[in-house]
N, C-alpha and C positions, 0 to 999 in steps of 0.2 A: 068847621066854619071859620073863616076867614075877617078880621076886621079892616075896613074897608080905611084909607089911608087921612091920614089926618087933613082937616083943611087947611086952605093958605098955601103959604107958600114957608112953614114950617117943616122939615122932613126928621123924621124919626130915625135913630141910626139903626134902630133893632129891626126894625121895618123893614125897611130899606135893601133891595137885591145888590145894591152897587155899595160895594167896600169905602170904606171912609182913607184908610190907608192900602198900601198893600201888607199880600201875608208874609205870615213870617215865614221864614225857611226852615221846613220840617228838619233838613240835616243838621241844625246847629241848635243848641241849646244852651244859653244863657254864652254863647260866644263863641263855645265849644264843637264839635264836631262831632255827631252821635256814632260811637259804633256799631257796626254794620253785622247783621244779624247772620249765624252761620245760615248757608242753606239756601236754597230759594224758596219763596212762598211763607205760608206763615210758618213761626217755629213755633208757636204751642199747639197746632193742630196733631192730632195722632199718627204715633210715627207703626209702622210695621216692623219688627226688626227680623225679620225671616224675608223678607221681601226687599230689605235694604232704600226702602223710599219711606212715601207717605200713602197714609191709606187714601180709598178717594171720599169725599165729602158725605158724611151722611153716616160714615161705617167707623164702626168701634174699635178700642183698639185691645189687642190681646190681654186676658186679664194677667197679670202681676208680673214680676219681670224675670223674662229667663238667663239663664247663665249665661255668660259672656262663653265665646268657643274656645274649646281649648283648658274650660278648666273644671276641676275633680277628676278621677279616676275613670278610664276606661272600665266599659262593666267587665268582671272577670267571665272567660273563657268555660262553655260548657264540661262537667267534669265527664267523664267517659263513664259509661255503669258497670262495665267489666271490671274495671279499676276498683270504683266501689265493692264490685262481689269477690274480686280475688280477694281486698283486705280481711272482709268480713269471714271468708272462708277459712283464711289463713290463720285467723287469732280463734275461728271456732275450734280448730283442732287442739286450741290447749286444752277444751274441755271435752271433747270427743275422741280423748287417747289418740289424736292423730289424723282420724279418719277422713277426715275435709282439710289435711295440711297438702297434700300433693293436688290438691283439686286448685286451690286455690293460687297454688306456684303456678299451674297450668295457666289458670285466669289471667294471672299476671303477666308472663308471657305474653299471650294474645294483647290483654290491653295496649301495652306498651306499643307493641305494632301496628293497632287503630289509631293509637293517640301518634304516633309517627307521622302516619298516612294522613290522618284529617285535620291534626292541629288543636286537638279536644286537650283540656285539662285534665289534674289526675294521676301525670307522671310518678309523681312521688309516692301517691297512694298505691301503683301498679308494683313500681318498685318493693314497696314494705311488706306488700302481699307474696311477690316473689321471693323475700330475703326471708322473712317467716314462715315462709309455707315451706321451703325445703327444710328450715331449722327445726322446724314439728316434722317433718316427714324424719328427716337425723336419726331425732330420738326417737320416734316411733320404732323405728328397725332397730335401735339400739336397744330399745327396749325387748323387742320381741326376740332379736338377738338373747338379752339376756336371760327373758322367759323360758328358752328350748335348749339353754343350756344348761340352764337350772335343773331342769325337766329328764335331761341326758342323765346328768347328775348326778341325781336322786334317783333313778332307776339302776346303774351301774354299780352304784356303793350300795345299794340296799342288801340288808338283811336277809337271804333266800329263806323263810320262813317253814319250805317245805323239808329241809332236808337237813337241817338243826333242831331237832326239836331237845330242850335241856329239862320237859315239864317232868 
């Protein structure tokens, strides 16, 4: 509701459609020159920053704020499982007198050659499985080397029991 305009020939300036002065110039403040907002449109409206603009009216804006590009670490490089199983194989053989030491040099091998081809992480794990797996495999044979001479050994020197007898 409306109040209807004073009598007379008194005019009320709050009333009143027609300006008493004119206005002031929105660009200047207190003399000054207001600086000029980055951007076009409004700058507190919601900005998109995947989309590089502003959202359109109405829509919200991404909840909390993402990394600028370009910063923390590339996620690291799938590891190969071959790579994994050579190692595992390789260091099984210290407790399996050997058995899984050439299995595991094998794995190594192969991995190395997928991680070539595809680009997959691992290298070093392929490699460790390679340098271990033959170093168990080494002594494996060295060992058994040593067991079948022992073996020689002791049959050769032995005592021929049948054809000594001193009882």
């Amino acid at each position: 509701m409306t109040n209807p305009p004073p009598p007379g020939n008194w005019t009320d300036p709050t009333w009143s459609a027609q300006p008493s002065s004119a206005p002031p110039d929105p660009t200047l403040v207190a003399g000054h020159p207001v600086p000029t907002q980055p951007g076009p449109g409004n700058p507190y409206a919601p900005v998109d920053p995947y989309a590089g603009g502003q959202l359109p009216p109405g829509a919200y804006a991404p909840p909390g704020y993402p990394p600028p590009p370009g910063y923390g670490y590339p996620p690291p490089p799938k590891t190969n499982g071959l790579a994994i199983a050579a190692l595992v194989l390789a260091l099984a053989g210290l407790t399996t007198c050997g058995i899984t030491g050439p299995i595991g040099a094998i794995l190594g091998h192969v991995a190395q050659k997928q991680i070539r081809a595809s680009g997959e992480g691992g290298e070093g794990m392929a490699k460790a499985g390679i340098i271990v797996g033959w170093i168990v495999t080494a002594l494996m044979v060295l060992g058994i080397a040593f067991y079948v001479a022992a073996i020689i050994f002791a049959v050769t020197t032995g005592n021929d029991s049948g054809s000594d007898s001193s009882y």
